[in-house]
VMD Tcl script that builds the backbone (N, CA, C; Angstrom):
set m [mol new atoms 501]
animate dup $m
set s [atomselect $m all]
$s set {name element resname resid chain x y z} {
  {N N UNK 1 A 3.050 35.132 -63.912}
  {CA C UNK 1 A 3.418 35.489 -62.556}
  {C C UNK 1 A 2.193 35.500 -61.647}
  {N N UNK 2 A 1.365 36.245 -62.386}
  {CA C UNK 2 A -0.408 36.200 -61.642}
  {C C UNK 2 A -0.506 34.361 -60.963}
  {N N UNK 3 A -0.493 33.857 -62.109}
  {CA C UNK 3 A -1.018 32.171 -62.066}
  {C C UNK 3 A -0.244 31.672 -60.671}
  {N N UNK 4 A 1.464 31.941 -60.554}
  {CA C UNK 4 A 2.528 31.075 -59.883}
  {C C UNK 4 A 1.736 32.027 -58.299}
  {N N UNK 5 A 1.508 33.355 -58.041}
  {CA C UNK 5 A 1.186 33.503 -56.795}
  {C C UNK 5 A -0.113 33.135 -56.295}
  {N N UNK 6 A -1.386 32.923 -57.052}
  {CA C UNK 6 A -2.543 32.185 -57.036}
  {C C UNK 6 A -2.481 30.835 -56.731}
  {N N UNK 7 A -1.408 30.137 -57.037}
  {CA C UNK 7 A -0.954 28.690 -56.750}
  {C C UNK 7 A -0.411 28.568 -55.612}
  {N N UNK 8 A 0.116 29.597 -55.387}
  {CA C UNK 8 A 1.435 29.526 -53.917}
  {C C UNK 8 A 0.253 29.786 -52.718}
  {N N UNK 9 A -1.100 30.699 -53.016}
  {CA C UNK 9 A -1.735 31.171 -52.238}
  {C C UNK 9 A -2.635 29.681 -51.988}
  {N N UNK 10 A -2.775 29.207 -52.384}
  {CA C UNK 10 A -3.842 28.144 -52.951}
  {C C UNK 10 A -2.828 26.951 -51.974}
  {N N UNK 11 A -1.719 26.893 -52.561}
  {CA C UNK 11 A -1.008 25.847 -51.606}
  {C C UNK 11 A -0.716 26.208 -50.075}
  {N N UNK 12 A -0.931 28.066 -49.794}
  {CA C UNK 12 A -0.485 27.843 -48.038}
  {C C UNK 12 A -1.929 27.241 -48.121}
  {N N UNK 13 A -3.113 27.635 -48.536}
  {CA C UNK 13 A -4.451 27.550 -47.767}
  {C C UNK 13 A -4.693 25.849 -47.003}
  {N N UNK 14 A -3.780 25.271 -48.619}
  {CA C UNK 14 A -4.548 24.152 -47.974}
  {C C UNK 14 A -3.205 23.103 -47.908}
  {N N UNK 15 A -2.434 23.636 -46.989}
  {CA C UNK 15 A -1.104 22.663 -46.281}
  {C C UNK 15 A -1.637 22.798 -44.792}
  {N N UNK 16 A -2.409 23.211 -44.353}
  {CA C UNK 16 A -2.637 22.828 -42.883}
  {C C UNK 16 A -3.435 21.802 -42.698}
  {N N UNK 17 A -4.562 22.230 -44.155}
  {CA C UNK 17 A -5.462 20.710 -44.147}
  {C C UNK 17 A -4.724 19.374 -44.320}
  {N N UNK 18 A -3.577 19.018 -45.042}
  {CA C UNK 18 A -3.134 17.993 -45.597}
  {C C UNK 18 A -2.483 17.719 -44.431}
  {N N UNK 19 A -1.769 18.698 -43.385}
  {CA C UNK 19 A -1.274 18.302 -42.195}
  {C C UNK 19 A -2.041 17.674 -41.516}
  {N N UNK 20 A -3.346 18.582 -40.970}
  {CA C UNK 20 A -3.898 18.037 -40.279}
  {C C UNK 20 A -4.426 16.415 -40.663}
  {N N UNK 21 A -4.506 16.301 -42.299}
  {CA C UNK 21 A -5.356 14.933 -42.293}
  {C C UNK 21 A -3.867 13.750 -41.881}
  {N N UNK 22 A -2.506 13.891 -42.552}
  {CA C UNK 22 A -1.806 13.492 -41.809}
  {C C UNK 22 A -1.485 13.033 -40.625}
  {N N UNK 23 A -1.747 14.083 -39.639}
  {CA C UNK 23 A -1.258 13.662 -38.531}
  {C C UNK 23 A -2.669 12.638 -38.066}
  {N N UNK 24 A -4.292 13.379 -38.809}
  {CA C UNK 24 A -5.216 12.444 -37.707}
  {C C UNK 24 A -4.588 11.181 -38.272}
  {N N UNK 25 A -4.181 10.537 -39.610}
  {CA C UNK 25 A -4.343 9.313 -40.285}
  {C C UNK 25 A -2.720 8.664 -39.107}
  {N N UNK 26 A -2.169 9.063 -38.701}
  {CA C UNK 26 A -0.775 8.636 -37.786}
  {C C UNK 26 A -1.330 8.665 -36.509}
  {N N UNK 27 A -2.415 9.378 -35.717}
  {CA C UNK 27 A -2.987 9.086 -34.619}
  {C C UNK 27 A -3.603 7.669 -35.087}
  {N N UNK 28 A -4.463 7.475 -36.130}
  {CA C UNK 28 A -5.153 6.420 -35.975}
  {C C UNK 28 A -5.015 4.931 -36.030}
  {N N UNK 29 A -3.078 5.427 -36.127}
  {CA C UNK 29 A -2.328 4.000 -36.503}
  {C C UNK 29 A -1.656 4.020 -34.762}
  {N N UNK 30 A -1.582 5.022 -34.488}
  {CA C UNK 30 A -0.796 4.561 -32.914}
  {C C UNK 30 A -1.986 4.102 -31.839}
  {N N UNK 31 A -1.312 3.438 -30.825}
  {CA C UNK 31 A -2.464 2.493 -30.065}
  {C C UNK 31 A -2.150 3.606 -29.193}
  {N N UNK 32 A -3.821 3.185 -28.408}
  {CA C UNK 32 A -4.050 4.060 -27.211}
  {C C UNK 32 A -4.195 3.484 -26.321}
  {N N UNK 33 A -4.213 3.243 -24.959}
  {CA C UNK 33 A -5.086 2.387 -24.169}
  {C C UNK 33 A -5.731 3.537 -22.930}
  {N N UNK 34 A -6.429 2.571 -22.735}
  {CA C UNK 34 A -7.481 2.975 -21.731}
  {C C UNK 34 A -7.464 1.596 -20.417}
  {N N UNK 35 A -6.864 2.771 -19.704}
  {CA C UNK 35 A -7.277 1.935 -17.546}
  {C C UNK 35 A -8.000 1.946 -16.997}
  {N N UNK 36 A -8.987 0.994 -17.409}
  {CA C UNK 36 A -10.065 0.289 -16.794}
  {C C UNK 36 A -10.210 -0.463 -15.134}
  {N N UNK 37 A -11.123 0.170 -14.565}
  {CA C UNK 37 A -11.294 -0.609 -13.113}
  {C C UNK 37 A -12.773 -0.804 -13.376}
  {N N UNK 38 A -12.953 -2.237 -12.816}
  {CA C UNK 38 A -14.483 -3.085 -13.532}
  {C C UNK 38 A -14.743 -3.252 -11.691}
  {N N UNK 39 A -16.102 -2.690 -10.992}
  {CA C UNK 39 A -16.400 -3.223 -9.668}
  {C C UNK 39 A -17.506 -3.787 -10.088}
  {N N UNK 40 A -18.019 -4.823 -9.029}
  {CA C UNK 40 A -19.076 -5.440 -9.059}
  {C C UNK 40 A -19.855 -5.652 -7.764}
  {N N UNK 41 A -21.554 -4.563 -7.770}
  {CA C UNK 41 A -21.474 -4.531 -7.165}
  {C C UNK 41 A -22.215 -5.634 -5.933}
  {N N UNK 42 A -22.950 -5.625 -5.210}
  {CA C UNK 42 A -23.516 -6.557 -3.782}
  {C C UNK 42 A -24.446 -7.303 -4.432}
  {N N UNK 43 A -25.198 -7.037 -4.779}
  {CA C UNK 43 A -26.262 -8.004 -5.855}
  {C C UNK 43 A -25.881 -8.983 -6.529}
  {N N UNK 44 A -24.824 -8.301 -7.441}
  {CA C UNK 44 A -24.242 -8.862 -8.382}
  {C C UNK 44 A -23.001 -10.340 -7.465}
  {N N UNK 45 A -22.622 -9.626 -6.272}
  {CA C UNK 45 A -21.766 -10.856 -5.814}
  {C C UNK 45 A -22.583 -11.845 -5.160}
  {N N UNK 46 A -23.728 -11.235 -5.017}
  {CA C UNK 46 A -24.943 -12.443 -4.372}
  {C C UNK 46 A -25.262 -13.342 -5.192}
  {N N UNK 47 A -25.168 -12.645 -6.560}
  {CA C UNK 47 A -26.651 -13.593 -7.598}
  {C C UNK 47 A -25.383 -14.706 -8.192}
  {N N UNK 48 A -23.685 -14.346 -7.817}
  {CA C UNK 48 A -22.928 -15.483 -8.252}
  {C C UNK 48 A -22.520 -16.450 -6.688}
  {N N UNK 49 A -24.115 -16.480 -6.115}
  {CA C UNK 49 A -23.169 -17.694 -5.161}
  {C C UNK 49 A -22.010 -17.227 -4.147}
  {N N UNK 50 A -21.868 -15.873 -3.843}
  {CA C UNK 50 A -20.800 -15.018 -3.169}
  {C C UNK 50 A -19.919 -15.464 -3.059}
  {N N UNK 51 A -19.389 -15.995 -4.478}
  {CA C UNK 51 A -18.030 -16.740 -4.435}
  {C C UNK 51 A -17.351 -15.552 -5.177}
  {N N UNK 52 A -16.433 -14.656 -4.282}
  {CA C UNK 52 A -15.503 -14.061 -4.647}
  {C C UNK 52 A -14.457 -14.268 -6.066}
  {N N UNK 53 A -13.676 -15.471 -6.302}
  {CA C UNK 53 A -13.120 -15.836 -6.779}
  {C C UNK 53 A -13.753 -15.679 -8.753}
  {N N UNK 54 A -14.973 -16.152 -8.478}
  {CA C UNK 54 A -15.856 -16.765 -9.655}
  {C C UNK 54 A -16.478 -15.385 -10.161}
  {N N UNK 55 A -17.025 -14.172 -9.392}
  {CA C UNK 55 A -17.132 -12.842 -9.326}
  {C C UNK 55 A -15.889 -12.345 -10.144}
  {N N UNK 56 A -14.903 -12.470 -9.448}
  {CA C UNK 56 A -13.553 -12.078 -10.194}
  {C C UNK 56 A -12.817 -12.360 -11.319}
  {N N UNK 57 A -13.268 -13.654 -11.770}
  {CA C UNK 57 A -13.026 -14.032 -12.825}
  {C C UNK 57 A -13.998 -13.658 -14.466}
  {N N UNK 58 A -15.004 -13.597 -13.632}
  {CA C UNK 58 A -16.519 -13.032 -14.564}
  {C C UNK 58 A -15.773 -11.455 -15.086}
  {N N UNK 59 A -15.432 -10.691 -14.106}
  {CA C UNK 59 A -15.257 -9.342 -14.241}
  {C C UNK 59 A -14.086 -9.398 -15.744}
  {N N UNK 60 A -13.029 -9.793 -15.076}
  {CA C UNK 60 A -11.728 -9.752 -16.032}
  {C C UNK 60 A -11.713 -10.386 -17.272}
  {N N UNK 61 A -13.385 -11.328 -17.554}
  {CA C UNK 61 A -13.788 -11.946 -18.296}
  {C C UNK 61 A -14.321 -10.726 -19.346}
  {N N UNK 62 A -14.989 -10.000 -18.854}
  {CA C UNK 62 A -15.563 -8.800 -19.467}
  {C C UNK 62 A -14.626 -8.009 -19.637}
  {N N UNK 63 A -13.883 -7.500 -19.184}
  {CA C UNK 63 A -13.036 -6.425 -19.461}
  {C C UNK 63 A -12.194 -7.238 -21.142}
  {N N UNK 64 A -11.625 -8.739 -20.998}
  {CA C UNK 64 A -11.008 -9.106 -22.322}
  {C C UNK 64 A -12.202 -9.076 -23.400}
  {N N UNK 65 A -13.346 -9.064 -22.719}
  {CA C UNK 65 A -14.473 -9.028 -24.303}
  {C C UNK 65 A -13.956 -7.666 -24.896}
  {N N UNK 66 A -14.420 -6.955 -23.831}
  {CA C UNK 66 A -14.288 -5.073 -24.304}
  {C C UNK 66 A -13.156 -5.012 -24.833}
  {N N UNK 67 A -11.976 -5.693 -24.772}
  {CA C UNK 67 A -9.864 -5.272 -25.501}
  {C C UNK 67 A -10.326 -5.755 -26.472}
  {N N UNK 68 A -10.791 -7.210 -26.987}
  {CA C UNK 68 A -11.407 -7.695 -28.279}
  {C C UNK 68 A -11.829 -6.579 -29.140}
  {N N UNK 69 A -12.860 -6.056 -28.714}
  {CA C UNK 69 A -14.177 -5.288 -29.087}
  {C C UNK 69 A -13.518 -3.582 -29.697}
  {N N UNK 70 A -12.731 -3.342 -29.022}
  {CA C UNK 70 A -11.470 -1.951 -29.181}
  {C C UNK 70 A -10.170 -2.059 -30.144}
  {N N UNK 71 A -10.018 -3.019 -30.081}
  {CA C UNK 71 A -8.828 -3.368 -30.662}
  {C C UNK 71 A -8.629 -3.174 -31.882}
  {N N UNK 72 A -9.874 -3.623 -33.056}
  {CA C UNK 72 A -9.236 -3.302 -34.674}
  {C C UNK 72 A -9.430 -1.611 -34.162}
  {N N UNK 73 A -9.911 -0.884 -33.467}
  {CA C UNK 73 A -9.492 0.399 -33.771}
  {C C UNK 73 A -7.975 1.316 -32.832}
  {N N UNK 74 A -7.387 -0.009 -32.821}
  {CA C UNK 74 A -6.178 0.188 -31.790}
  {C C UNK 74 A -6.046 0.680 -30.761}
  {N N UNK 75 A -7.488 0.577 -30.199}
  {CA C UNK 75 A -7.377 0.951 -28.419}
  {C C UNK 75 A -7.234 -0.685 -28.128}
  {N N UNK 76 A -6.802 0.255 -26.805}
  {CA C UNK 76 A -6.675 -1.346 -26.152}
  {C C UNK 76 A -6.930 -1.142 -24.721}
  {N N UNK 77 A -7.364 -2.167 -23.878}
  {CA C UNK 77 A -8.189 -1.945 -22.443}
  {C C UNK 77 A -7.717 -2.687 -21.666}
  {N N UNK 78 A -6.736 -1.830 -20.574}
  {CA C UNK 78 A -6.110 -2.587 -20.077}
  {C C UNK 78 A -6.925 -2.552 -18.407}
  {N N UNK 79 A -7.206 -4.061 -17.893}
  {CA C UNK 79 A -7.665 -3.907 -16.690}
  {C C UNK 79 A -6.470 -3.456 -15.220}
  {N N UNK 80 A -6.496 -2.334 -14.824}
  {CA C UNK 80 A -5.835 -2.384 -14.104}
  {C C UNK 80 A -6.460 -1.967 -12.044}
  {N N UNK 81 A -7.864 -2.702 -12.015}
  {CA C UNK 81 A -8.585 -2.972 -11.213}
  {C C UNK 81 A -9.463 -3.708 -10.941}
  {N N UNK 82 A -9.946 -4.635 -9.930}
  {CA C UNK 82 A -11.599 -5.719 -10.322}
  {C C UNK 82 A -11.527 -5.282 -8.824}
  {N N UNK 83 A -13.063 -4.695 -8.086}
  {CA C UNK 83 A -13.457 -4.674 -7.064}
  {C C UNK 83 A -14.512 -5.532 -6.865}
  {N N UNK 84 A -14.674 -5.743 -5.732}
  {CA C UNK 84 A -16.300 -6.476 -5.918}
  {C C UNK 84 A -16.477 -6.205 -4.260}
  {N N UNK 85 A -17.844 -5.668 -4.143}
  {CA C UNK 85 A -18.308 -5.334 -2.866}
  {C C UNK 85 A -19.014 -6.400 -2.439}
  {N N UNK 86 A -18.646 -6.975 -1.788}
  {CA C UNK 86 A -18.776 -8.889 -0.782}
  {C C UNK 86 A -19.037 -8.050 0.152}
  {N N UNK 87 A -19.450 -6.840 0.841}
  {CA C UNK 87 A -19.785 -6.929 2.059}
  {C C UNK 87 A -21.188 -5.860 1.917}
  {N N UNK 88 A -21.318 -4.775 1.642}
  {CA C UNK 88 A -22.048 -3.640 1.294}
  {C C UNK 88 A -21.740 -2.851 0.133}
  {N N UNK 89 A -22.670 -2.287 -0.562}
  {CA C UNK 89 A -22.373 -1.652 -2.054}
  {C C UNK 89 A -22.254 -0.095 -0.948}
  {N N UNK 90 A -20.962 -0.044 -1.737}
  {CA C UNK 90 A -19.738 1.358 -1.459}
  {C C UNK 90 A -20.875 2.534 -1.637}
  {N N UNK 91 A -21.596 2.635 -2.683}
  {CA C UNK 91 A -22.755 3.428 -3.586}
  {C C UNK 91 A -23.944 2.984 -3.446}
  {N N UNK 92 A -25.011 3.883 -3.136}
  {CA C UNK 92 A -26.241 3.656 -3.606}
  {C C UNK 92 A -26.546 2.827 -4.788}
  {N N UNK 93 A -27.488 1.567 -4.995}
  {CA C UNK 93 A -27.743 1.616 -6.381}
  {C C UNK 93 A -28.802 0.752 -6.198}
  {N N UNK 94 A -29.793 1.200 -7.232}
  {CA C UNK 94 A -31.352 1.359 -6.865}
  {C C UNK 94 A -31.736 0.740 -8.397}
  {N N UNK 95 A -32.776 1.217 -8.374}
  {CA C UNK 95 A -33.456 0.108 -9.336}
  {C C UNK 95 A -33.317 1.354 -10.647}
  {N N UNK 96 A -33.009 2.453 -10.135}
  {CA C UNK 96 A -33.458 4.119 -10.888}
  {C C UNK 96 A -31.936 4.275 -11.660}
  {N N UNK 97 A -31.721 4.055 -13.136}
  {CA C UNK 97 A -30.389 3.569 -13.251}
  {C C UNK 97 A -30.055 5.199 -13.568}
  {N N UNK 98 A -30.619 6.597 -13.799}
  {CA C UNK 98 A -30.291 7.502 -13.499}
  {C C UNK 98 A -29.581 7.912 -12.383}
  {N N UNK 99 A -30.003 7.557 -11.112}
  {CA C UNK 99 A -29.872 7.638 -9.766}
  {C C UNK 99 A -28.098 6.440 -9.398}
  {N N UNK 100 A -28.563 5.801 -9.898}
  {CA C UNK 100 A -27.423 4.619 -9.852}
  {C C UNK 100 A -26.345 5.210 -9.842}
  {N N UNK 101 A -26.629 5.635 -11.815}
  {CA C UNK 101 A -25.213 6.313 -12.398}
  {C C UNK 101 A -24.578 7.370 -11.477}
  {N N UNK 102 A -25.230 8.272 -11.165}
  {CA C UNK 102 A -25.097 9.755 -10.320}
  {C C UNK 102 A -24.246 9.238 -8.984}
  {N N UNK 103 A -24.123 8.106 -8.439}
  {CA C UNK 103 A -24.155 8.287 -7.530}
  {C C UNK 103 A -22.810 7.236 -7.486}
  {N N UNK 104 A -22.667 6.208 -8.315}
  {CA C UNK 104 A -21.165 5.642 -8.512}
  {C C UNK 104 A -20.106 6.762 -8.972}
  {N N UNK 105 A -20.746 7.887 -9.800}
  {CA C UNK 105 A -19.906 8.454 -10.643}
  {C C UNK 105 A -19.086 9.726 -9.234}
  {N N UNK 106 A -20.059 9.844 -8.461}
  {CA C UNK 106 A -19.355 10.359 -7.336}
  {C C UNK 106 A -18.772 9.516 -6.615}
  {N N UNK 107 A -19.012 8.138 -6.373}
  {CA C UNK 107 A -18.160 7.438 -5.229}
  {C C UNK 107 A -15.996 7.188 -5.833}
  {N N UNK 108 A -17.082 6.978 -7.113}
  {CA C UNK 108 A -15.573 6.729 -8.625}
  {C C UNK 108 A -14.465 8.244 -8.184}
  {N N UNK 109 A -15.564 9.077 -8.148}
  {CA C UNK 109 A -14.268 10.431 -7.798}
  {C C UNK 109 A -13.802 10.468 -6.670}
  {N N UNK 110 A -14.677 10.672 -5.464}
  {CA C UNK 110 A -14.390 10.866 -4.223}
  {C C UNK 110 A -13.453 9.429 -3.349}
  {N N UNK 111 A -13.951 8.641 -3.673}
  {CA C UNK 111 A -13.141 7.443 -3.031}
  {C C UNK 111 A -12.317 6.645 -4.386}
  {N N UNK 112 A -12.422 5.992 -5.353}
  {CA C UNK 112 A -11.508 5.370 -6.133}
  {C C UNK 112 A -10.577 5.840 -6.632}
  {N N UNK 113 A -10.485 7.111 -7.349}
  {CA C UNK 113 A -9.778 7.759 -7.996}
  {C C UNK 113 A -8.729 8.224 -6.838}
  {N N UNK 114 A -8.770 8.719 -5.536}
  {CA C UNK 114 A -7.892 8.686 -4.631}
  {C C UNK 114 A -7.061 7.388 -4.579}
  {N N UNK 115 A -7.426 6.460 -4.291}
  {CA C UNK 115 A -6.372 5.473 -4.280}
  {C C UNK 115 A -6.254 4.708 -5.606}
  {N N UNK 116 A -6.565 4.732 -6.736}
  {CA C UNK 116 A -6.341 4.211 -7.619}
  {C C UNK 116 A -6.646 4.459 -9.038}
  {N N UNK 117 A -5.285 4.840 -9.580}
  {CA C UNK 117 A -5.625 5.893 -11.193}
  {C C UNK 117 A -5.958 4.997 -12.535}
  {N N UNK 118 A -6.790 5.626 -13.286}
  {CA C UNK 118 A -7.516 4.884 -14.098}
  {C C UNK 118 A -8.059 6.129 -14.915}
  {N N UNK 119 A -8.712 5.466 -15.839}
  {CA C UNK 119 A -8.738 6.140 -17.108}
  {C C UNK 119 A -10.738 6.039 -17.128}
  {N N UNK 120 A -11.114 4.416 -16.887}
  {CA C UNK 120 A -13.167 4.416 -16.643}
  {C C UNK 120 A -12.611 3.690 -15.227}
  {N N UNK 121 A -14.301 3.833 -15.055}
  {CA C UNK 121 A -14.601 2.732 -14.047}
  {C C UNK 121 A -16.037 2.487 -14.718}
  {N N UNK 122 A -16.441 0.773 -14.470}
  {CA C UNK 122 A -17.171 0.554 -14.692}
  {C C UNK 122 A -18.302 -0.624 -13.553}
  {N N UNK 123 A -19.210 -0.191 -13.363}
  {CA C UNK 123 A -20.360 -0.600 -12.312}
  {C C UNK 123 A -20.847 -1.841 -13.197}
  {N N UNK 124 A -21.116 -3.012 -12.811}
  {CA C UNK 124 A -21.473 -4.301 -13.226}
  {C C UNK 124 A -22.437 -4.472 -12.153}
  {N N UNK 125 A -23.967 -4.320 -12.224}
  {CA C UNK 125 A -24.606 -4.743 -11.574}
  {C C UNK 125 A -25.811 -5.854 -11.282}
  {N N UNK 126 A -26.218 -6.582 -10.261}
  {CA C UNK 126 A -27.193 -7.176 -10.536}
  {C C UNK 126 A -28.853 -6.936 -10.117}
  {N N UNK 127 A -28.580 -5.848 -10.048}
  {CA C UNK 127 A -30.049 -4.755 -9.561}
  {C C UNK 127 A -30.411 -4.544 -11.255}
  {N N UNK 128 A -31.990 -4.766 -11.047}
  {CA C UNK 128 A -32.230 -4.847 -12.324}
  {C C UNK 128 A -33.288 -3.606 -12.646}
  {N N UNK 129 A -32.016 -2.533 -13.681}
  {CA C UNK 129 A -33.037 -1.288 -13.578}
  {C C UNK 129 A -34.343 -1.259 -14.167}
  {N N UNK 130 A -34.581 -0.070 -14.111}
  {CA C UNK 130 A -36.352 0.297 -14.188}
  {C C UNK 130 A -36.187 0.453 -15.657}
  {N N UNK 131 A -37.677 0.085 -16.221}
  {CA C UNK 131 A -37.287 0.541 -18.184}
  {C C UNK 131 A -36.655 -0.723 -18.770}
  {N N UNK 132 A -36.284 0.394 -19.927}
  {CA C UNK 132 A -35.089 -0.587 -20.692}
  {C C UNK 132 A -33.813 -0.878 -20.585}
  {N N UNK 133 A -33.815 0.177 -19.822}
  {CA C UNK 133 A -31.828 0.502 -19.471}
  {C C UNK 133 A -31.474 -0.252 -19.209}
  {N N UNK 134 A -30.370 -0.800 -19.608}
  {CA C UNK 134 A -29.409 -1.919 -19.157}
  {C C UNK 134 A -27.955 -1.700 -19.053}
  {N N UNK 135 A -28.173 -0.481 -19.652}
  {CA C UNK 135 A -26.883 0.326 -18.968}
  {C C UNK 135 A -26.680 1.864 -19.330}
  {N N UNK 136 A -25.523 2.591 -18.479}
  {CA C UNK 136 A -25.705 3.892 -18.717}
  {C C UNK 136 A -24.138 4.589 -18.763}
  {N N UNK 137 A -23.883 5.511 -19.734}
  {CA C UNK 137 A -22.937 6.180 -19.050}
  {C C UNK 137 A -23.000 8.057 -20.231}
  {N N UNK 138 A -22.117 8.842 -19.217}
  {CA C UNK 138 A -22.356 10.096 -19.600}
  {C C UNK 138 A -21.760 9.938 -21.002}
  {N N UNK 139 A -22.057 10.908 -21.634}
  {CA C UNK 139 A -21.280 10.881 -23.521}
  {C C UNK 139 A -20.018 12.188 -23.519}
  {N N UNK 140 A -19.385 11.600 -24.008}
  {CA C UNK 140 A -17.706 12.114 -24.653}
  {C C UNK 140 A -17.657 12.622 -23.076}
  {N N UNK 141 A -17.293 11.470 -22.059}
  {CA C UNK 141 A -16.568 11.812 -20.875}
  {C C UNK 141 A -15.520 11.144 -20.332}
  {N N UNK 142 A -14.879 10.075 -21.530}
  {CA C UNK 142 A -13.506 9.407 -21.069}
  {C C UNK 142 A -12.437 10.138 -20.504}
  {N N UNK 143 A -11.847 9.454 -19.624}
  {CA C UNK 143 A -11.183 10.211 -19.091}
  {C C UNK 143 A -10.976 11.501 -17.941}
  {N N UNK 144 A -12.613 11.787 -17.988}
  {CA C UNK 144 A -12.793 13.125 -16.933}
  {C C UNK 144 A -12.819 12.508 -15.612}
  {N N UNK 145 A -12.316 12.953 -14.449}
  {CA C UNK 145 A -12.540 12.349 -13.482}
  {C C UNK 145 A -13.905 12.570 -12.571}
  {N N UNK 146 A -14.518 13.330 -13.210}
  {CA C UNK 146 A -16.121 13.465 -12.500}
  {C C UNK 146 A -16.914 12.311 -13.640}
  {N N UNK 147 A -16.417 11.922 -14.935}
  {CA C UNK 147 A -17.497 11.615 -15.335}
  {C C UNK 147 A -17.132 10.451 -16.214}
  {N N UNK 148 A -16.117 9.756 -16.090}
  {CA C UNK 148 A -15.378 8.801 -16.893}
  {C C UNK 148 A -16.042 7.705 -16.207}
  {N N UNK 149 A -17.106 6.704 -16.705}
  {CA C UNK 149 A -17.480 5.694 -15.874}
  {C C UNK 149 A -19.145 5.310 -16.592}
  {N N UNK 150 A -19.795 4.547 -15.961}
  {CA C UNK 150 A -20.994 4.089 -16.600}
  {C C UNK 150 A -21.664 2.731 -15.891}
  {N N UNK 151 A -22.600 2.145 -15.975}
  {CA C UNK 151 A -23.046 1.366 -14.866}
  {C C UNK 151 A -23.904 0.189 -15.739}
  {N N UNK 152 A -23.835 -1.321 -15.388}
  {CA C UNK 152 A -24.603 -2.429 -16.764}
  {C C UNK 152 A -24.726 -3.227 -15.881}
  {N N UNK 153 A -26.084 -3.456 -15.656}
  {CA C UNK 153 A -26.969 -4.622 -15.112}
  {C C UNK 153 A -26.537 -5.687 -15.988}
  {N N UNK 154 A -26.749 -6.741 -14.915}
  {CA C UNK 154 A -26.626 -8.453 -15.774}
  {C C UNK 154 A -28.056 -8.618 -16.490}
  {N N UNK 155 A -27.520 -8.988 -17.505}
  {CA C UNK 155 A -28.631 -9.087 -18.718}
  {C C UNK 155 A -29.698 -9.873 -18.720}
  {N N UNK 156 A -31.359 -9.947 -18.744}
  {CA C UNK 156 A -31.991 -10.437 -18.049}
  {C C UNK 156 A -31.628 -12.213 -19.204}
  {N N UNK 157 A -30.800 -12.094 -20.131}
  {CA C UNK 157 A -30.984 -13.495 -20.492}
  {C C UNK 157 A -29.672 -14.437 -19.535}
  {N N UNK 158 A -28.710 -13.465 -19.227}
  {CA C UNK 158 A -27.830 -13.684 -18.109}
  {C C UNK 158 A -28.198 -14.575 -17.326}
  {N N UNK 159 A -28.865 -14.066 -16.497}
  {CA C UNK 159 A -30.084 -14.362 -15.329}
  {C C UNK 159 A -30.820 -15.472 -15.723}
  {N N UNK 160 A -31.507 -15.664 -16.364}
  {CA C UNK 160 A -32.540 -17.348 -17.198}
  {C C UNK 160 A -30.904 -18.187 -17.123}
  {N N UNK 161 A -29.928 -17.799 -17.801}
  {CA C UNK 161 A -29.022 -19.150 -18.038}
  {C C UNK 161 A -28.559 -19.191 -17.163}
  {N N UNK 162 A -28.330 -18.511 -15.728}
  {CA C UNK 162 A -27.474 -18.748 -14.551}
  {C C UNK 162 A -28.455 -19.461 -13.467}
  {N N UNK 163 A -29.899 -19.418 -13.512}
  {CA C UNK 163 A -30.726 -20.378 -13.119}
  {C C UNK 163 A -31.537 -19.012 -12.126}
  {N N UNK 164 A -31.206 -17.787 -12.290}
  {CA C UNK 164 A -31.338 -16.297 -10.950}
  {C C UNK 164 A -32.655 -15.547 -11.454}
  {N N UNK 165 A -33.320 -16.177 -12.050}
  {CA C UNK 165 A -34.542 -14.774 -12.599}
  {C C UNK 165 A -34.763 -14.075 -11.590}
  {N N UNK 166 A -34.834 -12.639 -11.705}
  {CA C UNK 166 A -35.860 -12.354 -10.304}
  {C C UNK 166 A -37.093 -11.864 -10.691}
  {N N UNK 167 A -37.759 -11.859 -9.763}
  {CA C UNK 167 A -39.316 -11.548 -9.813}
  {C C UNK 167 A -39.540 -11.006 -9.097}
}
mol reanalyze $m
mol bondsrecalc $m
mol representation Tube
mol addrep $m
């Protein structure tokens, strides 16, 4: 009788664990997605020839790398925005990719997120930051609306094959 309530005790302890590993192993089979808005900003529509069209296609080009790139872990990235600032960058963005980030990640709240719901936003730029950075974004902030977002210079080998070095 000792043994059968030592067993019974033994089995509540650890049925929450077996739940819990359950349910994570059934999260990790259901797909998630994530609503992506990709802008690009004034630099970046300069250094393509300010052809709108070709800008726009680049963007949505990137966003299907990233669904590729998500996918065996069953996210999936759905673009449901491409901006591109053809006239003036909406945001500050400087060579200081600290400063950059800080300062899309407020324009992303205060102006995008008003008219248009999304899950990131992501800054594609052709300002080429200071350092190594080549890109930035806050950690475990998907989804927050102060901080869901991140900012990626065109890559300086980008730049050599598009004929744009700058100096």
């Amino acid at each position: 009788m000792r043994q059968v309530k030592a067993v019974n005790l033994l089995v509540e302890k650890i049925t929450p664990y077996i739940l819990k590993a359950n349910h994570k192993r059934e999260t990790l089979k259901m797909t998630k997605y994530v609503e992506l808005v990709i802008v690009a900003d004034n630099r970046e529509f300069q250094r393509q020839g300010k052809d709108l069209e070709k800008v726009k296609q680049r963007l949505i080009e990137i966003a299907n790398h990233v669904d590729k790139f998500y996918r065996p872990l069953n996210i999936r990235i759905v673009l449901v925005g491409v901006e591109v600032w053809n006239d003036i960058d909406k945001c500050s963005v400087s060579q200081d990719p600290f400063a950059s980030l800080h300062e899309f990640l407020d324009w992303r709240k205060m102006k995008l997120l008003p008219r248009k719901s999304h899950d990131n936003a992501q800054l594609i730029s052709g300002v080429y930051f200071q350092g190594t950075t080549i890109g930035m974004a806050p950690i475990m902030s998907m989804c927050t609306a102060e901080q869901s977002g991140g900012i990626v210079m065109v890559s300086q080998e980008r730049r050599e094959a598009d004929g744009n070095v700058q100096t």
